[in-house]
C-alpha positions as CSV (number, residue, x, y, z in Angstrom):
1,X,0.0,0.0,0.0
2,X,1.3,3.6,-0.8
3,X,2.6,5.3,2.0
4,X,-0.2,8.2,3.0
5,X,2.2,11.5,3.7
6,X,1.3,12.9,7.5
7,X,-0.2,16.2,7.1
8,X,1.8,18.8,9.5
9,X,-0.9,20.2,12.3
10,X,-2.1,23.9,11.7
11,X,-2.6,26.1,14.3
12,X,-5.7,26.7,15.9
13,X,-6.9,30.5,15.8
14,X,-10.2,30.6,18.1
15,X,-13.0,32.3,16.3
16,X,-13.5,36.1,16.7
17,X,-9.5,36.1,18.3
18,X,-7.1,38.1,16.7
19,X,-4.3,35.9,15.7
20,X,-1.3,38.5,16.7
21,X,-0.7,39.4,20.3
22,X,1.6,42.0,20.8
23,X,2.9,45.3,23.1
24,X,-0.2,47.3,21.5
25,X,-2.9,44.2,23.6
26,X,-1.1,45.0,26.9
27,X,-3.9,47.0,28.9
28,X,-1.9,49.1,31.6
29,X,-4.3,50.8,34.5
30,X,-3.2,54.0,35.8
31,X,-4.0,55.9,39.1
32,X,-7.0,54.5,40.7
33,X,-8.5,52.6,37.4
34,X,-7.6,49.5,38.3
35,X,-9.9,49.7,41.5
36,X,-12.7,50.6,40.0
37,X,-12.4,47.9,37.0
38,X,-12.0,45.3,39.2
39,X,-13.9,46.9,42.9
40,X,-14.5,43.4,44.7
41,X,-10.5,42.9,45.0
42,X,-10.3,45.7,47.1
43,X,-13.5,45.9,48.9
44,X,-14.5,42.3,48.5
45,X,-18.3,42.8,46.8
46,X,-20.1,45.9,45.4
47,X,-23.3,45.1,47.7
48,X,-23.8,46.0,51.4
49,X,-20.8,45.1,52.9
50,X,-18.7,46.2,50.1
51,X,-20.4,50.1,50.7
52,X,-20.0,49.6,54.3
53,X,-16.1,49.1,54.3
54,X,-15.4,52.6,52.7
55,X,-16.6,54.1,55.6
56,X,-15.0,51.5,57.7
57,X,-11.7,52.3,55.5
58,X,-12.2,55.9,56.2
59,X,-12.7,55.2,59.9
60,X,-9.5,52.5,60.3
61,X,-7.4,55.9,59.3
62,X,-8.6,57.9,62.2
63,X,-8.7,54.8,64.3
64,X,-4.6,54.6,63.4
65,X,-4.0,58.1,64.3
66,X,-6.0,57.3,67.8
67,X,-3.9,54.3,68.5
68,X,-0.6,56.2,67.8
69,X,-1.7,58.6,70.7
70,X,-2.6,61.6,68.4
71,X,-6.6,61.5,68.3
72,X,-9.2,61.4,71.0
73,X,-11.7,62.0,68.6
74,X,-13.5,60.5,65.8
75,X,-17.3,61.5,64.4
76,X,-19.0,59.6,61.9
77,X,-22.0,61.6,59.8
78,X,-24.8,59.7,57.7
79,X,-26.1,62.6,55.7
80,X,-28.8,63.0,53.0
81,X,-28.2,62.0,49.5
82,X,-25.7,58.8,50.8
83,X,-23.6,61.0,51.7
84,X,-20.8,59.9,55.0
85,X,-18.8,62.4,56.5
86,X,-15.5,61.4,58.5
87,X,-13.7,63.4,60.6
88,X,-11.2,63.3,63.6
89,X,-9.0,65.8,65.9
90,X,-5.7,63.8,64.7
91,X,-2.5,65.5,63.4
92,X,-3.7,65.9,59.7
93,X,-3.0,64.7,56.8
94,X,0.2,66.5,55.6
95,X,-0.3,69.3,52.8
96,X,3.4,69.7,51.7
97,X,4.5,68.6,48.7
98,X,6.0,65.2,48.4
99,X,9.2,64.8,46.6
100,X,8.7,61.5,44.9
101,X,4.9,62.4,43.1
102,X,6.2,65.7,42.8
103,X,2.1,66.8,44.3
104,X,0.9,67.4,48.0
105,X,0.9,64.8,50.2
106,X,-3.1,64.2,51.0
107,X,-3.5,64.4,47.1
108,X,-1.0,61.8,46.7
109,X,-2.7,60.1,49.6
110,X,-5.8,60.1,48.3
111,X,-5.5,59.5,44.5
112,X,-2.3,56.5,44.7
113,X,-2.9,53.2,45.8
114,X,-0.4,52.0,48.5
115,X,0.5,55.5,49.6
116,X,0.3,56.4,53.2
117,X,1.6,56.7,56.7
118,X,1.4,53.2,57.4
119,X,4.3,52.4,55.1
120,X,7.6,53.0,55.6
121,X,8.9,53.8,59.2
122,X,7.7,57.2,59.5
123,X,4.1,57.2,60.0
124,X,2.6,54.4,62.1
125,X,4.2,51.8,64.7
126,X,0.9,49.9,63.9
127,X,-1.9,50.4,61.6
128,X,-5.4,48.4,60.0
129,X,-6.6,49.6,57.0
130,X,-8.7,47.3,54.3
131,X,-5.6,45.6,52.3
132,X,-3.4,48.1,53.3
133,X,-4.7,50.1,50.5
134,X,-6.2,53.2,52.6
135,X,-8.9,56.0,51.8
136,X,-7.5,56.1,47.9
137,X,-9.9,53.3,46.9
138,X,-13.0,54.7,49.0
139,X,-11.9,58.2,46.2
140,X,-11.8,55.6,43.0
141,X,-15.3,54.7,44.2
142,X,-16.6,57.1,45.3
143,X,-18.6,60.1,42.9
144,X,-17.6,62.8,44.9
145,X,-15.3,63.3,47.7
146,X,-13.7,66.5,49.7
147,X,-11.2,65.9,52.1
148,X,-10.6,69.1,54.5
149,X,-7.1,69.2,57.0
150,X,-6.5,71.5,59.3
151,X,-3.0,72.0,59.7
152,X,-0.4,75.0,60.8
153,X,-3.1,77.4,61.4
154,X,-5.5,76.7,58.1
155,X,-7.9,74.5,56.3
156,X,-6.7,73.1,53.4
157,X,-9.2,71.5,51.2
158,X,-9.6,69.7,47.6
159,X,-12.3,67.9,45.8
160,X,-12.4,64.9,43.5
161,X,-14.8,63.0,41.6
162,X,-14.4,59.3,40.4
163,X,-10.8,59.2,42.2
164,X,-9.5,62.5,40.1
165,X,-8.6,65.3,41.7
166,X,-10.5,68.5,40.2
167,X,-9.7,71.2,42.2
168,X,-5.8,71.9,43.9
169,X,-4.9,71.9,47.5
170,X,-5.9,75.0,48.7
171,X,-6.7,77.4,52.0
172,X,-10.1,77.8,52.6
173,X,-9.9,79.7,56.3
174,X,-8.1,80.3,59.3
175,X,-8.0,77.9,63.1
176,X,-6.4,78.5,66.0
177,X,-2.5,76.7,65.5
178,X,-3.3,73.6,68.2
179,X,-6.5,72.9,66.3
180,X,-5.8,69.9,64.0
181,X,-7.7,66.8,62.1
182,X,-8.8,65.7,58.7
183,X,-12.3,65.5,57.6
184,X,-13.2,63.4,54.3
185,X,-16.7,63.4,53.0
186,X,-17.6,61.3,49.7
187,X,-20.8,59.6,48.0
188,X,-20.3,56.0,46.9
189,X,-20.5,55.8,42.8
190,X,-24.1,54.1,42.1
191,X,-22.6,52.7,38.9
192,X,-20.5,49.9,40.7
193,X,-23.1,49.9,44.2
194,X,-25.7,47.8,43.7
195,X,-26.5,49.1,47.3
196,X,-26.6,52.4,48.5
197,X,-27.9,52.9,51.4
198,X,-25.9,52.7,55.0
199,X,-27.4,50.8,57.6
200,X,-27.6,52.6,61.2
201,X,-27.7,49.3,63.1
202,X,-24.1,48.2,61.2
203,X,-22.5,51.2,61.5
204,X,-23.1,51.6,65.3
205,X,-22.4,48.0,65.7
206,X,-18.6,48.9,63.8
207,X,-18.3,51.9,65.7
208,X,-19.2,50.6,69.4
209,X,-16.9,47.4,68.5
210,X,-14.0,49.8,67.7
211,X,-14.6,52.1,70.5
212,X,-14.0,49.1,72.4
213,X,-10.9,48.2,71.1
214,X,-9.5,51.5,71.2
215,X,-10.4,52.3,75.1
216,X,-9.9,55.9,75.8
217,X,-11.5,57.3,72.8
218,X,-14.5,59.1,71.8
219,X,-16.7,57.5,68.9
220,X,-19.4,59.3,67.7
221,X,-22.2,58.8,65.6
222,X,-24.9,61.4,63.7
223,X,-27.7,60.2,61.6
224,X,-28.9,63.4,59.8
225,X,-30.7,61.4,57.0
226,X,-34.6,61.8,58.3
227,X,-35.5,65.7,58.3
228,X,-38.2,64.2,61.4
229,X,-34.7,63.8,63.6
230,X,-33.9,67.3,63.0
231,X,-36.7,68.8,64.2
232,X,-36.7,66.9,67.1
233,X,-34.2,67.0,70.5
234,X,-30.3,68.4,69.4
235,X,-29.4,64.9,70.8
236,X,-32.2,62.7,69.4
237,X,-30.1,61.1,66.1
238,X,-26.5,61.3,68.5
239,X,-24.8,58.0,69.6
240,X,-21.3,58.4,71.4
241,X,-19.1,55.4,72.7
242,X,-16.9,56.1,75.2
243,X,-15.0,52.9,77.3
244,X,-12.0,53.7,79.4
245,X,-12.3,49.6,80.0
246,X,-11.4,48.7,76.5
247,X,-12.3,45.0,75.7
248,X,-12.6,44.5,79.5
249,X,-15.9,46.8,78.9
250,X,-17.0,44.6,75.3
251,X,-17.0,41.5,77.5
252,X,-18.9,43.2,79.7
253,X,-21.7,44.7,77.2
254,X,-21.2,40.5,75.5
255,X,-22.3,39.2,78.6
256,X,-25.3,41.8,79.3
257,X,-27.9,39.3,79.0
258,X,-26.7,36.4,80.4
259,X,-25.7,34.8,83.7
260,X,-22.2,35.5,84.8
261,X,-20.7,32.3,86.4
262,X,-17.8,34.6,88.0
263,X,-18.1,38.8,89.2
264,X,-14.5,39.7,88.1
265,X,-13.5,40.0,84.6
266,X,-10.0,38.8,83.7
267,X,-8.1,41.1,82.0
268,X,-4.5,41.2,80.9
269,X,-2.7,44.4,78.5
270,X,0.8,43.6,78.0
271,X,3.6,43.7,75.9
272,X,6.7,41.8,74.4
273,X,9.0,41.7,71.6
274,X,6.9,45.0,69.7
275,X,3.5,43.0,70.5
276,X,0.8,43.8,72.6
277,X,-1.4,41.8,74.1
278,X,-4.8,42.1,75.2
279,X,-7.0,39.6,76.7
280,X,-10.6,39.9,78.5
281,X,-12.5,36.8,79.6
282,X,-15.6,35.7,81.5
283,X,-18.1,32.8,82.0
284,X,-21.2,32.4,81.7
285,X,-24.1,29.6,82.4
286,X,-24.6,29.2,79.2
287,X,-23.3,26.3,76.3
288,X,-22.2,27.8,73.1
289,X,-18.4,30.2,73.3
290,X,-18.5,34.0,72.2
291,X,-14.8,34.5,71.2
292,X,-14.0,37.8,68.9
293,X,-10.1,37.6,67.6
294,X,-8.6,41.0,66.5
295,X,-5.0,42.1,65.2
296,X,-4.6,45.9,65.2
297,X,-8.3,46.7,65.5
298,X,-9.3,44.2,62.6
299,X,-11.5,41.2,63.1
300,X,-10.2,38.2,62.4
301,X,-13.2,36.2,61.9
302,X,-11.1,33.0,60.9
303,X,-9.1,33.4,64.3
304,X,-5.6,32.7,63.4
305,X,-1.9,32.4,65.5
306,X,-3.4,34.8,68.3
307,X,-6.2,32.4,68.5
308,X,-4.4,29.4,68.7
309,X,-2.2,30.6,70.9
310,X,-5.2,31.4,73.2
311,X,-7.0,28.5,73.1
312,X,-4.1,26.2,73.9
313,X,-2.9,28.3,77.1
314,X,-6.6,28.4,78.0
315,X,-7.0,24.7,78.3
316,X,-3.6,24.0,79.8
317,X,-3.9,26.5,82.4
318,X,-7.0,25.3,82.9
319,X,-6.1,21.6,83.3
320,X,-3.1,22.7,85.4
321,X,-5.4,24.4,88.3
322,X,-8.0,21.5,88.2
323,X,-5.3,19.0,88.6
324,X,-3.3,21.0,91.6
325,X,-6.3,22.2,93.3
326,X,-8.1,18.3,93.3
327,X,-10.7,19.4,91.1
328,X,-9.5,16.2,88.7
329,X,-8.8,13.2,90.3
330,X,-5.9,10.9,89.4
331,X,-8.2,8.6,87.1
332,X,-9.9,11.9,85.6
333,X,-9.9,12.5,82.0
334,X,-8.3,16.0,81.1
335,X,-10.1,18.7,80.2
336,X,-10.7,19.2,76.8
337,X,-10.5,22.4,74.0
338,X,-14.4,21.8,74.1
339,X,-15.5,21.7,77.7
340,X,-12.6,24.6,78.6
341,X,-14.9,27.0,76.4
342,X,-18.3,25.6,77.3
343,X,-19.8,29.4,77.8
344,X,-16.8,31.6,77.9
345,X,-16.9,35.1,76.0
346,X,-13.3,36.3,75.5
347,X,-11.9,39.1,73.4
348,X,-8.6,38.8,72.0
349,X,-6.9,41.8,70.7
350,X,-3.3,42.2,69.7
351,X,-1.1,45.2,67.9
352,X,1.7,44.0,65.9
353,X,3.7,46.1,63.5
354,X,4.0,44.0,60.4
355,X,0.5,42.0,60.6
356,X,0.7,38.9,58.2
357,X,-3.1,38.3,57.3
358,X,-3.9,35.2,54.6
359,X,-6.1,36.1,52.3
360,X,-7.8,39.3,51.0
361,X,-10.4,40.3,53.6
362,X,-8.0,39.6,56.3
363,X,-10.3,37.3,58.0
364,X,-7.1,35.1,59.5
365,X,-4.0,35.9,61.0
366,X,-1.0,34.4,60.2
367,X,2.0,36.0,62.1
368,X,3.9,32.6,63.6
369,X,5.7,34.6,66.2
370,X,2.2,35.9,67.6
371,X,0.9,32.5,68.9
372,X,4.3,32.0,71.6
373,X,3.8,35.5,73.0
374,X,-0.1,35.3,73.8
375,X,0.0,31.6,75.1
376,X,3.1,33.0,77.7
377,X,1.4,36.1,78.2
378,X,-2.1,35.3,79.1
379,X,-1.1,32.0,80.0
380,X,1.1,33.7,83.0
381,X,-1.4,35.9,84.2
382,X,-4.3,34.0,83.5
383,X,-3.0,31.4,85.9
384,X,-2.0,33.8,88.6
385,X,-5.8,35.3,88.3
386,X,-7.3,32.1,89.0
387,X,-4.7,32.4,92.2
388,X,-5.5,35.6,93.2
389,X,-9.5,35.3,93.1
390,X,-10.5,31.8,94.6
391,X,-14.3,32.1,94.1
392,X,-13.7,33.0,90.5
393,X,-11.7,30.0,89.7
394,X,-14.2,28.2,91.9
395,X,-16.9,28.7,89.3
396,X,-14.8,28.7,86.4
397,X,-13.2,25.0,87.3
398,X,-16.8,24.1,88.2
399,X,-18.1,25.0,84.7
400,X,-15.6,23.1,83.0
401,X,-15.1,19.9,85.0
402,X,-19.0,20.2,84.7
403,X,-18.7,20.4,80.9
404,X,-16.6,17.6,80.7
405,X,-18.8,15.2,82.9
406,X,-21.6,16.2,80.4
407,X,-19.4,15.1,77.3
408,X,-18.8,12.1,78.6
409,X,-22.2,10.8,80.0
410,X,-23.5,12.2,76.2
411,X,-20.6,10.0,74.6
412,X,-22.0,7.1,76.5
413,X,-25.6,7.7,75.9
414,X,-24.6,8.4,72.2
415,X,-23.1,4.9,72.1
416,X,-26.3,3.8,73.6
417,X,-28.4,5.2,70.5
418,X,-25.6,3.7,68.1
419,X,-26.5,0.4,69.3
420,X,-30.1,0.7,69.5
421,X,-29.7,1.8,66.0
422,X,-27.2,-1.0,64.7
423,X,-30.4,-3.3,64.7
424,X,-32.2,-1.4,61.9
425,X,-35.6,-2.1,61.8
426,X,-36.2,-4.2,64.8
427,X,-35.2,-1.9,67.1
428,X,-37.0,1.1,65.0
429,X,-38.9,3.3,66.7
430,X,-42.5,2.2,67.8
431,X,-44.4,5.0,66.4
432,X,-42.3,5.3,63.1
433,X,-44.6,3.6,60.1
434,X,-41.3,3.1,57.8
435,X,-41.6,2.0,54.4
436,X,-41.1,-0.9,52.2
437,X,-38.2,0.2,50.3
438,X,-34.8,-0.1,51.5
439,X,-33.6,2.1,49.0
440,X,-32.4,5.4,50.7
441,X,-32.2,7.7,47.2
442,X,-36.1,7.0,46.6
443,X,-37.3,6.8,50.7
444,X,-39.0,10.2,52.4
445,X,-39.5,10.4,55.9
446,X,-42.3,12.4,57.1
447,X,-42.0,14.5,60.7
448,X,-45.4,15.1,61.5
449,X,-46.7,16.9,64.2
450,X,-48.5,14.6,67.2
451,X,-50.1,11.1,66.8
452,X,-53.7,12.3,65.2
453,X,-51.6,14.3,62.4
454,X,-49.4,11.1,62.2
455,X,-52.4,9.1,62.0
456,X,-53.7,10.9,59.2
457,X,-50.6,10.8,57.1
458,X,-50.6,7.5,57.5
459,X,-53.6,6.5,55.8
460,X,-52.7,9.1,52.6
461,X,-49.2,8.2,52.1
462,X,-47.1,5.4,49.9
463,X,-46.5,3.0,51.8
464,X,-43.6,1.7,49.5
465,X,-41.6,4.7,49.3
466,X,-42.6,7.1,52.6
467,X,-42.2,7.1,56.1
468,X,-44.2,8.6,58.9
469,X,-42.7,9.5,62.2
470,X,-45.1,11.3,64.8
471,X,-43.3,13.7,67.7
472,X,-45.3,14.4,70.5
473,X,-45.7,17.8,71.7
474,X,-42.7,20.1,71.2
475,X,-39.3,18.4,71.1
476,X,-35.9,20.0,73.3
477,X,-34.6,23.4,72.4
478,X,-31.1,21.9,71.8
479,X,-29.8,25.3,71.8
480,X,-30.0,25.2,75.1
481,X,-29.2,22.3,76.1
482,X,-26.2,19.9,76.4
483,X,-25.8,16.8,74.4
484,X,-26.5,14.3,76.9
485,X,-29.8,15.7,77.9
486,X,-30.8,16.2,74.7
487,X,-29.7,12.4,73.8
488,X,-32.2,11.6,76.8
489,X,-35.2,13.2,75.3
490,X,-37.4,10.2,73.8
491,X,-38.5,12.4,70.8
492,X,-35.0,13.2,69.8
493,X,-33.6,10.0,70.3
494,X,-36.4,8.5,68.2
495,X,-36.0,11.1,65.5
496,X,-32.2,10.0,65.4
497,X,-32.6,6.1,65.5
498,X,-35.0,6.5,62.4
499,X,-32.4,9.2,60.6
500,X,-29.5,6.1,61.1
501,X,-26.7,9.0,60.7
502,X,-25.9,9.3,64.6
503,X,-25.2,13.6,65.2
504,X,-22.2,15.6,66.1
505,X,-19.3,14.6,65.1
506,X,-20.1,10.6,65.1
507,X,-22.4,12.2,62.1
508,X,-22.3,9.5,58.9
509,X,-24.3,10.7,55.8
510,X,-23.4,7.5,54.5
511,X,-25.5,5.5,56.8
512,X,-28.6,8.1,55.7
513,X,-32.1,6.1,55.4
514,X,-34.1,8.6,53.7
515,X,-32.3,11.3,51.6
516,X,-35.8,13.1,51.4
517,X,-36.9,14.5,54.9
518,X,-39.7,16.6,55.2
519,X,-41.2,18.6,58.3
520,X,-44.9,18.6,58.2
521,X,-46.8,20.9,61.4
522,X,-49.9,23.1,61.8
523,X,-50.1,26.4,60.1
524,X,-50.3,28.6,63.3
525,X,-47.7,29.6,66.0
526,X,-47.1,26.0,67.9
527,X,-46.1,24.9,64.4
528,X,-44.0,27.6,64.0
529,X,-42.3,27.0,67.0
530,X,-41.9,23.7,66.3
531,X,-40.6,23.9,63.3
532,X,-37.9,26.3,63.9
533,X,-37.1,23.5,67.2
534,X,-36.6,20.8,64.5
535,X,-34.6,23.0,61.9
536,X,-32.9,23.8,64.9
537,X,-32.1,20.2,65.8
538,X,-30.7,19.8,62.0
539,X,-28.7,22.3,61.7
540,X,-27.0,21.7,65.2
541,X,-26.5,17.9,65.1
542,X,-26.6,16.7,61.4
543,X,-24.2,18.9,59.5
């Protein structure tokens, strides 16, 4: 047979591609363009919480003149039109002109990404700030913005719109030479907002949560957006936070509605190697842990090194003092992570010059030499505090060891429900009419409410492929309750043996019986109630 030549492969040009790609395709962003072509890698979204953060950018710069000892000061305006007005007593921005852009300093502030005070070794020991990239991307976003500083004697002002300056820095009137502060005022761009209105009850929450962290300054907050508030009381639209006891006072205002287990709060401010610690803790009689991580004013809401570092001195210490004082016997189990924050509300919050944060919205800290310094620190003094105040550690120890009793009589009784289970369907419950089919992908289970509901569904269902299971009466709030007593309530324990997946952690979707599970109850407020129990129930114990 003739030998067929191999045709050589041609390249592929996509359709509607140009086939050349040279200098002339390279796209280069000046200025403040890149932010606003791609807004959600600065600010994270364009919805509500993306609008919020420019004013919680704007705020993060006063907050960094307040924690390097130059503000006492900070007042947050919501004004007609979406408008937010910022303004503190701090030093200023600097008006001079800065050798390297060759402009003033708070126009190069405000129009040049990574330009600020917070670089360098000039301008702040520490500093937050959104991505480090300051009030310059709150400009590119913004419509309209005017910043005002008074400085030397003057106020110096300049405009911009869309991150462009359109007027020069210039005097606009005269103040007494100690009178200093900057003042920026902007409009969020509607074109990239799909939101734009601020929300009252998530700014104050921001505000009272940094006031807080920065004890010893004044937070303040107008609403002038309803004409009614203006007409009423001078005061009426005014909120102002003011806590000389810092994080020691947020634990306090944390635990407001719920049962303190000790009077004093712990409290430890201290520093090492160019890192501050601070630390507030106390108990309550409750299950569930309130724990808020920060690193220079910034929640961390994955934790991070300051966390971990925390929770391991916690338990030790912990362990340590129930083993001396012969709270835990010689056969005891130790205490674990889990019963050692069984109802403790702590506030961690440390300062640290070159913050390390992984990923974008800084939601986890990563600084390796920051989880050594808080387990010694609060681990020291957290253990001379449970010394020092006897009744204190009294009810703390109690809580735990308490805790830790529970886990265990709830492992047992879980065990128990494992092997009432492990028979299938001749240990089933009673009351549960289960179907024919064994075949979990095509079985529904039914939760009805009471036995004369159950009764009913009964008689209209499939029998080959649905299940009825009656609950009488409103089951546990487990939300409230430990996992041994809620392993003890018949209703629950039914509702699990029928499920086959065991809860928690011992959870195994693999041993699912019906992959359809449907909640049936009465149209009014009992069924309500007891729905929201049972969606409850799910989404506590079967993940």
């Amino acid at each position: 047979m003739p030998k067929i030549a191999a045709k050589k492969p041609s390249k592929i040009t996509p359709k509607n591609e140009p086939s050349e790609y040279t200098a002339k395709h390279i796209t280069v962003l000046e200025g403040l363009d890149p932010v606003r072509k791609r807004p959600g890698m600065f600010i994270g979204n364009t919805a509500s919480e993306g609008l919020h953060h420019l004013v919680w950018e704007v705020v993060d710069n006063a907050i960094d003149e307040a924690m390097a000892g130059f503000c006492t000061e900070i007042i947050v305006r919501l004004l007609p039109g979406e408008l937010v007005e910022v303004s503190d007593n701090g030093r200023g921005i600097p008006v001079d002109i800065h050798k390297q852009t060759k402009k003033s300093a708070l126009e190069t502030v405000l129009t040049t990404l990574h330009a600020g005070g917070k670089f360098g070794q000039g301008g702040y020991k520490v500093s937050g700030g959104l991505h480090g990239v300051g009030v310059s991307v709150v400009n590119a976003l913004s419509i309209f913005m005017r910043a005002e500083v008074k400085r030397d004697g003057k106020i110096w002002a300049q405009e911009y719109k869309y991150g462009k300056a359109v007027s020069k820095v210039k005097p606009v009137g005269k103040v007494p030479k100690n009178e200093t502060g900057t003042t920026i005022r902007f409009q969020p761009d509607p074109g990239i907002f799909t939101v734009l209105t601020f929300s009252l009850k998530e700014v104050l929450s921001h505000i009272r949560q940094q006031a807080y962290l920065t004890k010893g300054v004044k937070l303040i907050v107008i609403d002038e957006r309803e004409p009614a508030l203006k007409s009423a009381h001078p005061l009426a639209n005014q909120y102002q936070f003011y806590f000389e006891g810092g994080i020691a006072s947020y634990v306090k205002h944390l635990n407001y509605h719920k049962n303190a287990k000790h009077e004093n709060i712990f409290y430890i401010d201290k520093e090492a190697d160019g890192v501050r610690v601070e630390v507030a803790l106390q108990y309550n009689d409750e299950y569930g842990e309130t724990v808020f991580a920060f690193a220079n004013n910034i929640y961390n809401s994955e934790g991070g090194t300051h966390l971990v570092g925390f929770r391991t001195a916690l338990t030790r210490t912990l362990n340590s003092y129930a083993r001396k004082k012969n709270f835990l016997k010689e056969k005891d189990e130790n205490l674990v992570g889990d019963d050692a924050r069984e109802g403790l509300t702590a506030v961690i919050s440390i300062k640290v010059k070159e913050p390390q944060f992984e990923g974008q919205t800084k939601a986890k800290l990563g600084n390796a030499e920051v989880r050594p310094l808080v387990e010694t620190i609060f681990g020291e003094t957290f253990e001379s505090f449970l010394e020092e105040h006897p009744r204190d550690a009294e009810a703390v120890i109690g809580k735990v060891v308490l805790a830790a009793e529970a886990r265990l009589a709830a492992r047992a009784a879980r065990n128990t429900v494992l092997r009432k289970g492990a028979l299938e369907g001749l240990m089933l419950p009673g009351k549960l009419a289960d179907c024919s089919s064994k075949d979990p992908t095509k079985s529904e289970l039914f939760i009805v409410e009471g036995d004369s509901a159950g009764g009913s569904a009964k008689q209209g269902r499939s029998r080959e492929f649905q299940a009825i299971l009656p609950l009488r009466g409103k089951i546990l709030n487990v939300e409230k309750a430990r996992l041994d007593k809620m392993l003890a309530n018949n209703e629950i324990k039914s509702l699990i043996i029928a499920m086959g997946t065991n809860v928690g952690e011992q959870f195994d979707i693999a041993n699912l019986r019906y992959h359809r599970v449907i909640i049936m109850t009465d149209a009014d407020v009992d069924g309500a109630h007891i729905r929201t129990l049972l969606l409850t129930l799910f989404y506590r114990y079967f993940p």
